[in-house]
VOBA-856486 format. One record per residue (C-alpha): x, y, z. Coordinates in Angstrom, 3 decimals. Layout:
# VOBA-856486
ATOM/x/y/z
ATOM/X/Y/Z
...
# end
This chain:
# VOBA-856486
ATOM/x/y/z
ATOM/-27.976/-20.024/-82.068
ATOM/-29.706/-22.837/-84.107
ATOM/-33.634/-21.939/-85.174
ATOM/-35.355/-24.706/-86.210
ATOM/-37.977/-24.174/-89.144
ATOM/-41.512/-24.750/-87.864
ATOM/-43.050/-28.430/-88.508
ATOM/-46.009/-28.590/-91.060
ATOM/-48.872/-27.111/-89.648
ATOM/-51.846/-29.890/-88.529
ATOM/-54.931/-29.658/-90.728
ATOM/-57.893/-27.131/-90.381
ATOM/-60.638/-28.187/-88.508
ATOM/-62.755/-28.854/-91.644
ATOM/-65.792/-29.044/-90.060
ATOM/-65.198/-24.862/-90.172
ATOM/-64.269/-24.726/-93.162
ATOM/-67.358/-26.890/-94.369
ATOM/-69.572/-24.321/-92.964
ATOM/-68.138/-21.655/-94.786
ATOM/-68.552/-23.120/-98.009
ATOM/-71.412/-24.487/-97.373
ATOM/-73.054/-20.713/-96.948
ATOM/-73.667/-21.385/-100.824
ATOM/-75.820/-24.417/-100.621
ATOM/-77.909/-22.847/-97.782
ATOM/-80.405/-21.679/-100.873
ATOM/-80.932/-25.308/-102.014
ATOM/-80.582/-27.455/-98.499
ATOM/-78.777/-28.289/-95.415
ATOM/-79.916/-31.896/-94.757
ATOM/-77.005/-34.718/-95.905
ATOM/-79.816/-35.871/-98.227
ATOM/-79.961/-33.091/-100.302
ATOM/-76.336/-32.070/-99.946
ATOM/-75.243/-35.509/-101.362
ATOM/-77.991/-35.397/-104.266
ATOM/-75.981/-31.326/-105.120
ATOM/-72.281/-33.822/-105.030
ATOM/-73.819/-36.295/-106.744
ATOM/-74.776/-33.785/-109.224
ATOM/-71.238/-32.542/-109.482
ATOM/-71.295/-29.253/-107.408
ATOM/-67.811/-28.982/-106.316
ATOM/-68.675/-27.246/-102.542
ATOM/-71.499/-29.775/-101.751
ATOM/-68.929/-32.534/-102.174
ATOM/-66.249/-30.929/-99.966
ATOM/-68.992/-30.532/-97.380
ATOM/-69.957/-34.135/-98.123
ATOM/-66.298/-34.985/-97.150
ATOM/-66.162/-32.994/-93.857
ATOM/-69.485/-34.734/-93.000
ATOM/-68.194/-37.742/-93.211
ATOM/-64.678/-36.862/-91.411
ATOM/-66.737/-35.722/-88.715
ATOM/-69.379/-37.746/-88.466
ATOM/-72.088/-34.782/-88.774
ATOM/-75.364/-36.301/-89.420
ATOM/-74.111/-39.344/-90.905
ATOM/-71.299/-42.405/-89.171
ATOM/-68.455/-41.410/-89.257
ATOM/-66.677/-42.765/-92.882
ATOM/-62.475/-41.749/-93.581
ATOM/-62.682/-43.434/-96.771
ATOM/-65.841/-42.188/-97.865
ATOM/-64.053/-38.243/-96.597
ATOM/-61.430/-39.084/-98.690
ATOM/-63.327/-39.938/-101.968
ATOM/-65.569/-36.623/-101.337
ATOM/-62.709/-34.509/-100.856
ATOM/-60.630/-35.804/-103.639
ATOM/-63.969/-35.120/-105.657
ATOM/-63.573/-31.793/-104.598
ATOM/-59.871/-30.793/-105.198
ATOM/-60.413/-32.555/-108.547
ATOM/-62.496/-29.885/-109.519
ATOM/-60.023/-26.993/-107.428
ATOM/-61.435/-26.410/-104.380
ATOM/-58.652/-25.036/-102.786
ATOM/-59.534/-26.442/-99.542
ATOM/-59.873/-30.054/-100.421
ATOM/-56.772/-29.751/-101.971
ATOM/-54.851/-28.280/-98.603
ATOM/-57.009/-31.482/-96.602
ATOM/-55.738/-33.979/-99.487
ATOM/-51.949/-32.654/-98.745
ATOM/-52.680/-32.470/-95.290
ATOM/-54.087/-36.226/-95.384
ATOM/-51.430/-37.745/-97.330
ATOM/-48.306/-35.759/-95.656
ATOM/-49.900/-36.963/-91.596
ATOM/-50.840/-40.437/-92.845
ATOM/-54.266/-39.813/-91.785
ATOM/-56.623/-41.878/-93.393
ATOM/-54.150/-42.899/-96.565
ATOM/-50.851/-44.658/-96.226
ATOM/-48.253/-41.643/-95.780
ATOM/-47.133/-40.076/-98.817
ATOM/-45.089/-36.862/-98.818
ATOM/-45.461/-36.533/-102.728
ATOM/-48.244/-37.137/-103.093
ATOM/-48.743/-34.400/-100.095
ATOM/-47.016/-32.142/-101.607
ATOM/-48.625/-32.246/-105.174
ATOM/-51.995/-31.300/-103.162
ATOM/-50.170/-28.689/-101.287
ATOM/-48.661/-27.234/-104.809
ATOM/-52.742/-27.014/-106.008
ATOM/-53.954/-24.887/-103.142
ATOM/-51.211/-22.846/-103.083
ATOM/-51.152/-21.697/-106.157
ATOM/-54.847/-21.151/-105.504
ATOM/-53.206/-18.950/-102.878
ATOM/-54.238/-20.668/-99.563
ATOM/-51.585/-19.172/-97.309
ATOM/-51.210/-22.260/-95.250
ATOM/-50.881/-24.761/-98.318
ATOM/-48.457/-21.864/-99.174
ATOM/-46.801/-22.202/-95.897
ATOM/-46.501/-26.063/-95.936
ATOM/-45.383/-26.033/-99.184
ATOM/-42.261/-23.509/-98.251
ATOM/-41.595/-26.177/-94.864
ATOM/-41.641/-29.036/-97.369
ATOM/-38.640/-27.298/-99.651
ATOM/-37.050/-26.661/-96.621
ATOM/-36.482/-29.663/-95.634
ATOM/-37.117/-31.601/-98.708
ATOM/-40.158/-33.602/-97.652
ATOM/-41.770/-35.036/-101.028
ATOM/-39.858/-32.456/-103.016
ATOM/-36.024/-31.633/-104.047
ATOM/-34.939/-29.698/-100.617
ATOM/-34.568/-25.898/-102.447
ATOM/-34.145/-22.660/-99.696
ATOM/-34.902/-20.475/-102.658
ATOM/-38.645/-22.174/-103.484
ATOM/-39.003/-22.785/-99.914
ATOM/-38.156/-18.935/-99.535
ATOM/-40.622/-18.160/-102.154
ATOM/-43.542/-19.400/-100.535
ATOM/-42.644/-18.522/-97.508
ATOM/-42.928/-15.246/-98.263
ATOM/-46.128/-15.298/-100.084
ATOM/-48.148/-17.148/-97.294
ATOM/-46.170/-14.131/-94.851
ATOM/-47.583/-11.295/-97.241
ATOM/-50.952/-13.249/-96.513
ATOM/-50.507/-12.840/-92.793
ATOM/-50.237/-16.133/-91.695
ATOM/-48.154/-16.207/-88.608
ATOM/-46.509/-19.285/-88.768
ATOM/-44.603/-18.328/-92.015
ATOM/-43.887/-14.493/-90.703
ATOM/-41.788/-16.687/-87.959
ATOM/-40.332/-18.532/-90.607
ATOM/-39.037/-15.687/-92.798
ATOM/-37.496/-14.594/-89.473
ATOM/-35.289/-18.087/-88.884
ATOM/-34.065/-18.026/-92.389
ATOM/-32.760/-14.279/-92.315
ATOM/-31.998/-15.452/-88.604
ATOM/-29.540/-18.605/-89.908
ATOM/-29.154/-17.663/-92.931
ATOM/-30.569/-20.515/-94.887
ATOM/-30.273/-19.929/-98.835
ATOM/-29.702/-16.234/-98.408
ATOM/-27.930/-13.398/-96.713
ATOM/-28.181/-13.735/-92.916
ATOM/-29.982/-10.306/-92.098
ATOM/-30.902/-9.714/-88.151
ATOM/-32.875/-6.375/-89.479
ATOM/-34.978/-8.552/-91.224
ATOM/-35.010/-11.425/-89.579
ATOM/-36.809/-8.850/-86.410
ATOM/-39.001/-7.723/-88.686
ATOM/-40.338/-10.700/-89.347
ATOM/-40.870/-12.181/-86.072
ATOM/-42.202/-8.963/-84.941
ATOM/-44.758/-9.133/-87.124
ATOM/-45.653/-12.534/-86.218
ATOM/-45.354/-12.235/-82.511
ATOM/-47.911/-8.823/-83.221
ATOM/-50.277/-11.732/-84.126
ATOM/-49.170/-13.783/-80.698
ATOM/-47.281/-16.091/-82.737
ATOM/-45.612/-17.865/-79.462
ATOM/-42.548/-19.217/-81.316
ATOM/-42.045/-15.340/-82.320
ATOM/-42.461/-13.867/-79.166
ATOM/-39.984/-16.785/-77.519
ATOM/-36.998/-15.528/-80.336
ATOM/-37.580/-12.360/-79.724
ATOM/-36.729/-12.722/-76.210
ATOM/-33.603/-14.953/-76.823
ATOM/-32.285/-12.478/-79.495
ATOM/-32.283/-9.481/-76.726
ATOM/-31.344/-11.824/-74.168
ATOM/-28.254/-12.855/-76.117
ATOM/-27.550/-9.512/-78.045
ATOM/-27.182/-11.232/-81.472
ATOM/-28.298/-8.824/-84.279
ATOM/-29.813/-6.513/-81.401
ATOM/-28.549/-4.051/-78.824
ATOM/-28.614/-6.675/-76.066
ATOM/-31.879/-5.569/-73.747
ATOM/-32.956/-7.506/-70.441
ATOM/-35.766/-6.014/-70.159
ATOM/-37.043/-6.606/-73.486
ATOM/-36.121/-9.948/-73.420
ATOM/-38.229/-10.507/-70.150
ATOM/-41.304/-8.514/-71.535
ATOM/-41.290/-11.076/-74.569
ATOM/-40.403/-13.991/-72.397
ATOM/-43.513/-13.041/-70.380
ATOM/-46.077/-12.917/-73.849
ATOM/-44.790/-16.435/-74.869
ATOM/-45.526/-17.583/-71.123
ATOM/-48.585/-16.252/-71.034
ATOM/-49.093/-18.927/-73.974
ATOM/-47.728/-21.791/-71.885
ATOM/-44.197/-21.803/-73.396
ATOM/-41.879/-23.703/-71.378
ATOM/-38.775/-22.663/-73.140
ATOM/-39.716/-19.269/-72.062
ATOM/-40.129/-20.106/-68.489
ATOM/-37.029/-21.876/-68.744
ATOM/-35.253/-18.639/-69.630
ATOM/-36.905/-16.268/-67.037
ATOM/-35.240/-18.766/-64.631
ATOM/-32.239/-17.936/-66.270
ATOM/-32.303/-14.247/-65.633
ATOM/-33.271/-15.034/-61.854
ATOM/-30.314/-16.995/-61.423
ATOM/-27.681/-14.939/-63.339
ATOM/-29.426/-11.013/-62.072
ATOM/-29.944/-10.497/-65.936
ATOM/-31.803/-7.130/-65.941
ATOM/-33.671/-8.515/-62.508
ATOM/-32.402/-8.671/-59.415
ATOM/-30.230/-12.129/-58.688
ATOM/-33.052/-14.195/-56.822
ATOM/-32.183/-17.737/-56.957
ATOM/-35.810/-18.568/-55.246
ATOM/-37.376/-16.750/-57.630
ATOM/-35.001/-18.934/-59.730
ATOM/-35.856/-22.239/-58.684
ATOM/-40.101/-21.217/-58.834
ATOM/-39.749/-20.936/-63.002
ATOM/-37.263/-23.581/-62.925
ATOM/-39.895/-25.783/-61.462
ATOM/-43.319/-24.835/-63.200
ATOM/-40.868/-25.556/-66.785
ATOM/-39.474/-28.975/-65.220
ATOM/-43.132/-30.086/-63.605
ATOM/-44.846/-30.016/-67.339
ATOM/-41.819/-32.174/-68.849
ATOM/-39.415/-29.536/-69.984
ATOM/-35.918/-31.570/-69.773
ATOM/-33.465/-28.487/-69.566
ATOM/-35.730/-26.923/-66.654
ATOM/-35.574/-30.478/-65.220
ATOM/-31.548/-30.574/-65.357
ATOM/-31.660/-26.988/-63.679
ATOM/-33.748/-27.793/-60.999
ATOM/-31.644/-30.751/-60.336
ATOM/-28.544/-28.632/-60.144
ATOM/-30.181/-26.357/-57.557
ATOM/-31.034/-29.252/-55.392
ATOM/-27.464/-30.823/-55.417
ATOM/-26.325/-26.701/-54.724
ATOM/-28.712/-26.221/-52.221
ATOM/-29.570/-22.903/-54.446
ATOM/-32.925/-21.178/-53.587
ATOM/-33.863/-24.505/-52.241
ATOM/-32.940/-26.653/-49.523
ATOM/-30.322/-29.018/-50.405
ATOM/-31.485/-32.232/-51.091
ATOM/-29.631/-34.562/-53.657
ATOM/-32.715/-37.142/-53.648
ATOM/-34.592/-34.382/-55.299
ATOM/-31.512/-33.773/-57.644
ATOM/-31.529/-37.636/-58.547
ATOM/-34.835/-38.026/-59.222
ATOM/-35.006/-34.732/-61.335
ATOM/-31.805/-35.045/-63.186
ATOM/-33.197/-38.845/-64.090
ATOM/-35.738/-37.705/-65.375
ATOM/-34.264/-35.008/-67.586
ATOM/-31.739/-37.742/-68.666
ATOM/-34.734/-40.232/-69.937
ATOM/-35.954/-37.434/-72.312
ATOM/-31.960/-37.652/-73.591
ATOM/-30.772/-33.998/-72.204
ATOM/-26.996/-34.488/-72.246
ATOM/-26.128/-32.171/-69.707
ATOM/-28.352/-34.194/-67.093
ATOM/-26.737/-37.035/-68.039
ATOM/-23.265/-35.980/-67.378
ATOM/-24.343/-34.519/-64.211
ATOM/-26.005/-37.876/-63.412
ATOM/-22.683/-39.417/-64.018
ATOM/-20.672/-36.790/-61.471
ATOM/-22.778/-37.650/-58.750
ATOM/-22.463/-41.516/-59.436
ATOM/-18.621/-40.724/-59.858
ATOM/-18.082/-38.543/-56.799
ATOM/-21.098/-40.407/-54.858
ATOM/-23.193/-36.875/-53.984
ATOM/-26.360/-38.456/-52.531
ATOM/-25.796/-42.067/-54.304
ATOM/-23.497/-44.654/-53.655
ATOM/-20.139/-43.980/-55.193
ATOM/-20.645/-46.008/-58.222
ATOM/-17.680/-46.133/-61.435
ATOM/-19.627/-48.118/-63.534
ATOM/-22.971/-46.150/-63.351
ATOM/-20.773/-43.038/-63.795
ATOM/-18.844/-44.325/-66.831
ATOM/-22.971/-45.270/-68.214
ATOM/-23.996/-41.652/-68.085
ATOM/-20.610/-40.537/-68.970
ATOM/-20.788/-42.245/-72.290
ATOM/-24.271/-41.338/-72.907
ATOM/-23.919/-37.637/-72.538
ATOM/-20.744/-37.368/-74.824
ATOM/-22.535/-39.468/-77.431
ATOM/-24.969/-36.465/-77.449
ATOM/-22.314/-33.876/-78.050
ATOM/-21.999/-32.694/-74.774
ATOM/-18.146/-31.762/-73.926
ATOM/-18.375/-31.640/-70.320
ATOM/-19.768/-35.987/-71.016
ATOM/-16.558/-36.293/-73.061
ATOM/-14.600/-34.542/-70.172
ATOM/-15.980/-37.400/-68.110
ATOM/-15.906/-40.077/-70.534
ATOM/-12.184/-39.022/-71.205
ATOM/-10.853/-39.623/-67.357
ATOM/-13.062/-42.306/-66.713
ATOM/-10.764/-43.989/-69.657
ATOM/-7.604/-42.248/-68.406
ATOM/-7.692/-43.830/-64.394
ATOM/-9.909/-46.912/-65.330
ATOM/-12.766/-46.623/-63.103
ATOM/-15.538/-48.027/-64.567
ATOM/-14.317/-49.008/-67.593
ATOM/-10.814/-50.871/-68.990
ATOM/-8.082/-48.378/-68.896
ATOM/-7.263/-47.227/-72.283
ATOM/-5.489/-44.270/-72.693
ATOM/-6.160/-43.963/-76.747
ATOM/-10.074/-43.849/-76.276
ATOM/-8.812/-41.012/-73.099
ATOM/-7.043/-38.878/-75.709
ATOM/-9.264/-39.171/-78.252
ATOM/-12.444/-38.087/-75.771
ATOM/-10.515/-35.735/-74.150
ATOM/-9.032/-33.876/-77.358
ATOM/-12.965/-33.744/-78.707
ATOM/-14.092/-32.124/-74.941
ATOM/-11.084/-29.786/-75.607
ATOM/-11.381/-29.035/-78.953
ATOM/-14.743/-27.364/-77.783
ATOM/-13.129/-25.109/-74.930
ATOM/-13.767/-27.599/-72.277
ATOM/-11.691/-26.964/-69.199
ATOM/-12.600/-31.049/-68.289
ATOM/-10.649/-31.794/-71.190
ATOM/-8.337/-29.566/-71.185
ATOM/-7.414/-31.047/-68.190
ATOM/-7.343/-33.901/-69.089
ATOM/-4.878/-33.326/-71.680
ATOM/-2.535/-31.561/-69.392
ATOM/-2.376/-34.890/-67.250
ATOM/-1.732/-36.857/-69.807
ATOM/1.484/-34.938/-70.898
ATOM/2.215/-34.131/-67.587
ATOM/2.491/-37.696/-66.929
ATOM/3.307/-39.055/-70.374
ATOM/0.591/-41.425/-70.702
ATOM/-1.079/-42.202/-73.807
ATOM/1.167/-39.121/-75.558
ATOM/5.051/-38.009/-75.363
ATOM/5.475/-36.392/-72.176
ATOM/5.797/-33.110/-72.525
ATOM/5.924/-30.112/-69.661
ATOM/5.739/-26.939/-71.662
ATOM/2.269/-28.874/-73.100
ATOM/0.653/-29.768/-69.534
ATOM/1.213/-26.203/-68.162
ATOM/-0.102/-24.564/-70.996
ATOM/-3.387/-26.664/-71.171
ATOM/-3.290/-25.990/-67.288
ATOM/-3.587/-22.741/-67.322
ATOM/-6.206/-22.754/-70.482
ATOM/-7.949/-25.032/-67.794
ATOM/-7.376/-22.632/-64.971
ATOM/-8.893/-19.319/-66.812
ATOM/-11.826/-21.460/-67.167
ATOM/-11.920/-22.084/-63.172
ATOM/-11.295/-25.848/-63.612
ATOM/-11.367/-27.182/-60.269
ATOM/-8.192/-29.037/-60.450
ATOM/-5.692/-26.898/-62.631
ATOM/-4.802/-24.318/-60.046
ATOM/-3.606/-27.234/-58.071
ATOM/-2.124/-29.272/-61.167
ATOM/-0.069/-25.726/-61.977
ATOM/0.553/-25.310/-58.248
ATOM/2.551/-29.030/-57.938
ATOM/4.646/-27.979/-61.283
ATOM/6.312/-25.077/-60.565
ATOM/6.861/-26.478/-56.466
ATOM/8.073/-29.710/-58.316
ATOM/10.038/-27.896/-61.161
ATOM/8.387/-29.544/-63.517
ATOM/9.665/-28.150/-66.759
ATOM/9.975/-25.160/-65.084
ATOM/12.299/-23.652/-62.663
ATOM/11.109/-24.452/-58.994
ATOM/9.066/-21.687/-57.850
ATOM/7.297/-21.583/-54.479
ATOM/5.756/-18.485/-54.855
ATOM/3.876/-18.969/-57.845
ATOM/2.625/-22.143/-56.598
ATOM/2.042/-20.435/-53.937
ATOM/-0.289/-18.372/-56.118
ATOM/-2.020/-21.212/-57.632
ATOM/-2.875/-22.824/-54.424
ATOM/-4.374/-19.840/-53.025
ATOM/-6.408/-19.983/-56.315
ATOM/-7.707/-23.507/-55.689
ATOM/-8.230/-22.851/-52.644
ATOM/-10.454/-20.325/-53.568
ATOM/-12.047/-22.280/-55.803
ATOM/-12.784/-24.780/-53.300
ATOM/-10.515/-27.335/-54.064
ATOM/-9.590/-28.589/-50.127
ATOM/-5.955/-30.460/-51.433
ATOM/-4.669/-26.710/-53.062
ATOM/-5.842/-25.490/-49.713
ATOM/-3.334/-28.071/-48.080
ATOM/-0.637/-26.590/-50.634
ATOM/-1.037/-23.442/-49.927
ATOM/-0.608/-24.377/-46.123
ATOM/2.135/-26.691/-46.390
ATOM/4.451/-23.588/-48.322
ATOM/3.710/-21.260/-45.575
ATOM/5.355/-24.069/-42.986
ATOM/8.621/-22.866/-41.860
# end
């Protein structure tokens, strides 16, 4: 399970900040006059507070470049804050061409100051060597000290590196602590690993309910992943009762604020008819748009309706599109596709090197599509040496997987004797298993060996 390392926080609102230092000119004056007469004069605060009046356009037009100039006044002389808004400016591009050095210079000053968040951006910036040499053990380092400060952000942090692993040790024990503490200060990112670690077991006694309580907390904070997930435990009766309506409701409130995976599953319930009423316009227009935002599993499914025409005209071409765009992404189940869209020409030119080639990759990752695939091809000795023993062990690797097509594949070998001795009984067997499966031509196997 890949945890991604939090992007750099965006800047205080320094219009806050301003007020707090400003608490020390309140003796000598509010107005901008007499604040700018204090910078003029050199006082460090009174030109940060210059710079946020300018930023913000409080009592004076609004001015970036004249915010700038105040607030590199400021840092100059170690105003910690100034400093975290002059890494902040230069690492967003706001204001200043973008500069990631430069950014992290800034950052370096405050931190060392011991402004937890400078601290924090500082560790993100080593992690991923923005403006610095990428180093887990710096980025570690700061981490840790803007964590001992409290700050949230970096508590979740130290959890993904003990998490993955990243420069040390992977350490579940620690890698909970961490995001416990950070989800204690509603830290939504927290609360949503929290959940997926007792949802999945990994590092933790594996605990439904535990997983749904967190789930819930990160919802409560509008995460969509989260709702995602408690859709997940609907469908599959993980620590809930199975209630594919219940389902499809989370399903839906994830997929109607953008969230592309919720998007896909919604779309699968509509072309399943599951907790909804079956209706593969829906499907289309919710598995497009999960495929614009570049979710590969849409896309593939996209491509089996346009392949097996479910709702759409039956379409090769349009399949072999989505086909190809969901393997591109990594997905195996695309490379399944791609592979015997290759393999039968439809679509696309028959080539049966690009048909190995995607269907070894789809296999390599425990596909049963290309596993499949494979089997055919030795089975039938195209593209490869023809080779029996081969097809009817990648059948049956297929098979365990429920393949829809293996059962039947295995069922026509041993009735054929095809590198094995002709045996009507087990394909017998592997009919009935197709059948089962749904597959209507093992059905007609299985019917055709009972005939007298």
């Amino acid at each position: 399970m890949k945890v991604s390392i939090v992007p750099l926080r965006i800047r205080h609102k320094v219009i806050a900040l301003s007020a707090a230092l400003a608490l020390s000119l309140s003796a000598h004056a509010t107005s901008f006059s007499s604040t700018k007469a204090l910078a003029e004069q050199g006082h460090a605060a009174a030109q940060y507070s210059m710079g946020a009046m300018y930023e913000m356009g409080d009592g004076v037009p609004q001015d970036p470049n004249k915010a700038v100039a105040w607030y590199k006044k400021a840092a100059d002389q170690g105003v910690a804050a100034a400093q975290y808004d002059m890494g902040a400016i230069y690492m967003t591009g706001e204001y200043v061409p973008q500069d990631y050095a430069t950014g992290a210079e800034w950052f370096q000053k405050a931190a060392n100051q011991g402004d937890s968040i400078a601290q924090y951006n500082l560790g993100a910036m080593y992690q991923e060597g923005l403006g610095v040499e990428q180093d887990y053990a710096k980025s570690l380092a700061w981490f840790e000290k803007s964590a001992n400060q409290e700050e949230p952000f970096a508590q979740y942090s130290m959890g993904a590196v003990y998490q993955e692993g990243l420069g040390v040790t992977p350490d579940y024990a620690k890698a909970v602590e961490w995001y416990q503490r950070a989800a204690a200060q509603d830290n939504v990112m927290a609360q949503y690993s929290l959940g997926l670690l007792y949802q999945s077991g990994i590092g933790v006694d594996q605990d439904f309910t535990k997983a749904y309580d967190w789930y819930q907390k990160a919802i409560e904070q509008g995460d969509l992943d989260a709702h995602n997930n408690i859709g997940v435990m609907y469908e599959a009766g993980l620590g809930v009762t199975q209630d594919y309506s219940e389902a499809a409701k989370w399903y839906q409130k994830a997929a109607d604020q953008g969230h592309a995976i919720a998007q896909n599953n919604i779309g699968q319930f509509y072309i399943k008819g599951l907790g909804v009423t079956q209706d593969y316009t829906k499907a289309l227009y919710w598995l497009r748009k999960a495929a614009a935002q570049g979710e590969d599993l849409a896309q593939n499914n996209l491509g089996y309706m346009y392949e097996n025409g479910n709702g759409v005209a039956r379409d090769y071409a349009e399949a072999f599109k989505w086909y190809e765009k969901s393997a591109n992404h990594g997905n195996a189940l695309g490379m399944g596709g791609l592979g015997w869209a290759y393999y039968s020409g439809q679509g696309v030119e028959q080539n049966y090197v690009k048909a190995f080639e995607w269907s070894q990759q789809s296999a390599n990752q425990g596909e049963a599509a290309g596993l499949n695939n494979l089997a055919v091809m030795y089975l039938e000795g195209n593209g490869v040496p023809q080779n029996y023993a081969r097809a009817m062990t990648l059948f049956k690797q297929a098979a365990a997987q429920n393949h829809p097509f293996a059962p039947r594949n295995l069922g026509l070998m041993y009735m054929k004797a095809q590198g094995v001795k002709q045996d009507n009984v087990q394909a017998k067997e592997w009919f009935d298993k197709g059948c089962g499966n749904g597959d209507l031509q093992s059905c007609l196997g299985s019917k055709l060996l009972n005939m007298p």
